[in-house]
C-alpha angles and dihedrals in degrees: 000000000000115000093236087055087047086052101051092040085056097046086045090051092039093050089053094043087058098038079051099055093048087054098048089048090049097053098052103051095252133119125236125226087257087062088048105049085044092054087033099054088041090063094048090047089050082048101053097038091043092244125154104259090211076088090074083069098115101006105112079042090057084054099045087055099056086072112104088227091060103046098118147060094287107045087046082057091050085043092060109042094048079059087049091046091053090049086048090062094039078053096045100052098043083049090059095045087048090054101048082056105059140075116265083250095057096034081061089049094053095041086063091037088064097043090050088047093047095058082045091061093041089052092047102050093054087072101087090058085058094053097045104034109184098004126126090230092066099074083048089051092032083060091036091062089045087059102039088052095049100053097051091055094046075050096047096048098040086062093042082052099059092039111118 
């Protein structure tokens, strides 16, 4: 076996082993460490340059749909969601810190804040469904405004977590 034909079998294996594991991702709602270190080193930009970091919000989407996989309605949905899925736990953890803070009264509070806010989000995303009624754009909107909720309130708590 030539060493030119080795190399171009193990870059072949290697890019499918890549493309499969962002589909995999992808399929399963997760996000992958690509979408991570995007969203990650686009926090710590906003940070240094004084932005607002409400500005991260897609952009590990806007990476995931350059590839050529996911150049459709579907992959931007899985997009999308493996983005969702990385704000969650932005979300998640800055939840928990939040409720080992606070007082067993607040953390009460905040436990029925987040519930409220969950059916919120869920209310508000349907509306796209509404708009485009029958259209294939409303479940990517539909997925857009999941994202874009969720990352405001991992946001929002991240902030309400470092306060003093």
């Amino acid at each position: 076996m030539s060493s030119s034909f080795r190399f171009i079998a193990l870059t072949t294996m290697a890019l499918l082993i890549v493309t499969a594991g962002h589909v995999a991702a992808a399929k399963r709602g997760s996000y992958t460490l690509q979408d991570k270190a995007t969203i990650e080193a686009c926090l710590k930009k906003a940070q240094r340059n004084a932005q607002h970091a409400r500005a991260c919000i897609g952009e590990a989407t806007k990476v995931c749909e350059t590839l050529r996989e996911m150049a459709n309605q579907a992959g931007i949905k899985d997009c999308m969601q493996r983005e969702t899925a990385y704000w969650d736990e932005i979300l998640n953890d800055r939840y928990r810190q939040l409720l080992t803070n606070f007082s067993k009264k607040n953390a009460n509070k905040l436990k029925a804040m987040q519930r409220s806010w969950i059916a919120w989000r869920t209310k508000k995303c349907e509306l796209p469904y509404m708009l485009y009624e029958g259209g294939s754009i409303a479940g990517v909107m539909a997925v857009n405004c999941i994202m874009e909720t969720t990352g405001i309130r991992a946001l929002e708590l991240d902030e309400a977590a470092i306060a003093p």
